[in-house]
N, C-alpha and C positions, 0 to 999 in steps of 0.2 A: 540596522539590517546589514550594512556593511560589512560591521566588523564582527557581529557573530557569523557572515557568511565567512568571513573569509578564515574563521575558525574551525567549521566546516570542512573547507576546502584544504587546510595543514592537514584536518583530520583523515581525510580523502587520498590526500596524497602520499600516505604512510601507510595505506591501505584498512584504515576504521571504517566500518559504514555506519552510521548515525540512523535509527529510524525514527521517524516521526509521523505523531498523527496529524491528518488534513484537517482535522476542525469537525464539529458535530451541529455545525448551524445551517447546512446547502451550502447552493453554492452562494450567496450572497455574503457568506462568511457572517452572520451576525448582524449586517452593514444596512441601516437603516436604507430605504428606498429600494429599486428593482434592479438595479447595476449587479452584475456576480464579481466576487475578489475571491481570492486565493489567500489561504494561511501562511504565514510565515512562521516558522521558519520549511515550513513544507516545500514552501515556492523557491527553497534553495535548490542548484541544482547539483549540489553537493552532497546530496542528502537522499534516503529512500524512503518517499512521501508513500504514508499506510492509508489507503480509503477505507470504506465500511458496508458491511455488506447484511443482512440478513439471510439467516440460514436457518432453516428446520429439516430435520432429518428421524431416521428411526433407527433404534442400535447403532450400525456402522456405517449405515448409511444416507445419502443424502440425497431429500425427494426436491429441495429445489431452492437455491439461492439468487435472489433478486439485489438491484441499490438498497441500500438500507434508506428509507425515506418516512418519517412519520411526524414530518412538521403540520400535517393536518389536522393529528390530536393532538398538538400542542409539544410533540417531544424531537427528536433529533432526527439529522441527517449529514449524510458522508458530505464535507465538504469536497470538494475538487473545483477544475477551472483550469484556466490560463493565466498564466504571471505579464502583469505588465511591466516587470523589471528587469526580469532576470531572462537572458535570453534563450531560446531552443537548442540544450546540447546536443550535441552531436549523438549521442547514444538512442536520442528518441527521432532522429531526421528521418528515420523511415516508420513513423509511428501515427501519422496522417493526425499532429495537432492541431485543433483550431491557430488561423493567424493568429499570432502576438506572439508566444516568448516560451519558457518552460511551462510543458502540462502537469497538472496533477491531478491524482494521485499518481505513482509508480507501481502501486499493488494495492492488494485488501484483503480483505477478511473478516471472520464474525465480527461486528460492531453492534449490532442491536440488542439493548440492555435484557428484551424479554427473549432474546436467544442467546445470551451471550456466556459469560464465565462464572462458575459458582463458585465462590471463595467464603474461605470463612476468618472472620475478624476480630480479637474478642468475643473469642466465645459464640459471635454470629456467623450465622450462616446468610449469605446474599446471594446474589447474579448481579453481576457489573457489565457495562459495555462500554462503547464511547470507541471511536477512533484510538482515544488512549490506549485501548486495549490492544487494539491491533498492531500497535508500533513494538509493543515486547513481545506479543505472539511473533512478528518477523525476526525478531533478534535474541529467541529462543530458538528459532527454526535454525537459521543461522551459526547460531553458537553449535548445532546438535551435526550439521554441516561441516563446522571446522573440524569437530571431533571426531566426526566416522571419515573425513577424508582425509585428517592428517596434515592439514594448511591452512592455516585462515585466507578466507573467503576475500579478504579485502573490500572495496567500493564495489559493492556486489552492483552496482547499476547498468552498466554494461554489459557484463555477464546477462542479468536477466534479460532484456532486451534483446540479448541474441541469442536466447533460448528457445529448443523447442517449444509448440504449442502447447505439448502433455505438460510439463511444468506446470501448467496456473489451469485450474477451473476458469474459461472464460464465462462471465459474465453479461448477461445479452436481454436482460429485463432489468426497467425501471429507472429513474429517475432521479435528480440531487436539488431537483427545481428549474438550475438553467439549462444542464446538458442529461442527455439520456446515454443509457448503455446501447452498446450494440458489440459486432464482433470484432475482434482483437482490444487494441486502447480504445479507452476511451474517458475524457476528463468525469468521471464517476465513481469508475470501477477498475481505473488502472488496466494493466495487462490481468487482471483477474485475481486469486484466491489460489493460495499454493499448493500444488499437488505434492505433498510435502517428497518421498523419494524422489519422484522425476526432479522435485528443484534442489537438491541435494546432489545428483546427479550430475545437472547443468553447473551446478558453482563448482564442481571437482574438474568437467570439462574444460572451463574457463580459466581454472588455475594450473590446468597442464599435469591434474593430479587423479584422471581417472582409472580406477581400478579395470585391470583387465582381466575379464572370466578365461579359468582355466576350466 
């Protein structure tokens, strides 16, 4: 853990963001018994840990996003939690973490396999999910960020954090097993699901590279 954190944190320091998914197991991470952990490498706090979300919607619009949670029919859920390693950076000190150390997730988004991405593979056609999915969904988002603003975005983790509310669809239903959503962070659902302009917006603000309307 160490030493891919502190791989992380070169990468951080040069202005890389790394996304990563929290896990598709709740928050118990997989871990036999009722204790909750956190995924590693997510529980870096070098890192922009993706949660999971369920979402249905019609055409363009979207009628209601909850935690992504369906360990009851036997399938996945957004991992999140509290690190007991790593401690509470300073970018989330106003983010009301449970005690112990870094929270996660940092954000989220579609994860639930029967709402999730349709891809085709060989010839197949599927719908995929997983947290997995969520970590390139932010670091396509991202990438589409550096390009209409003209900077790369760098350790987009601070930046988010001190972003307007309109930035993220907050997230305010549902559950990961140990922690529930509610409003603003929360170990489930992150600061929310990207409002993708407003957080395109916010990364141009934070790099000192906002477009001014004439």
């Amino acid at each position: 853990m160490t030493a891919l954190d502190s791989a992380c944190q070169a990468a951080a320091a040069v202005g890389v963001t790394i996304t990563v998914a929290c896990g598709d197991d709740g928050s118990t991470d997989g871990v036999s018994g009722t204790a909750n952990h956190v995924d590693f490498p997510a529980s870096s706090p070098h890192v922009l840990a993706c949660g999971g979300t369920t979402l249905t919607g019609s055409g363009t619009t979207i009628e209601s996003e909850v935690v992504w949670n369906e360990l009851a029919a036997g399938e996945g859920a957004t991992g999140g939690g509290v690190s007991t390693v790593f401690a509470l950076p300073s970018w989330q000190s106003n983010s009301n973490v449970p005690a112990g150390g870094r929270g996660v997730p940092d954000v989220a988004g579609d994860a639930d396999p029967s709402t999730g991405y349709v891809i085709r593979v060989d010839g197949e056609t599927t719908v995929i999910g997983g947290t997995s999915a969520v970590a390139p969904l932010w670091a396509g988002l991202i990438a589409l960020a550096n390009a209409q603003n003209g900077t790369t975005a760098g350790f987009v983790n601070p930046a988010l954090y001190g972003a307007e509310t309109s930035a993220f669809r907050d997230i305010t239903q549902g559950n990961n097993g140990g922690y529930s959503a509610g409003p603003g962070w929360d170990a489930c659902s992150g600061l929310g699901s990207p409002m993708g302009t407003a957080a395109i917006a916010a990364l141009a603000a934070a790099s000192g590279n906002a477009k001014t309307k004439r």
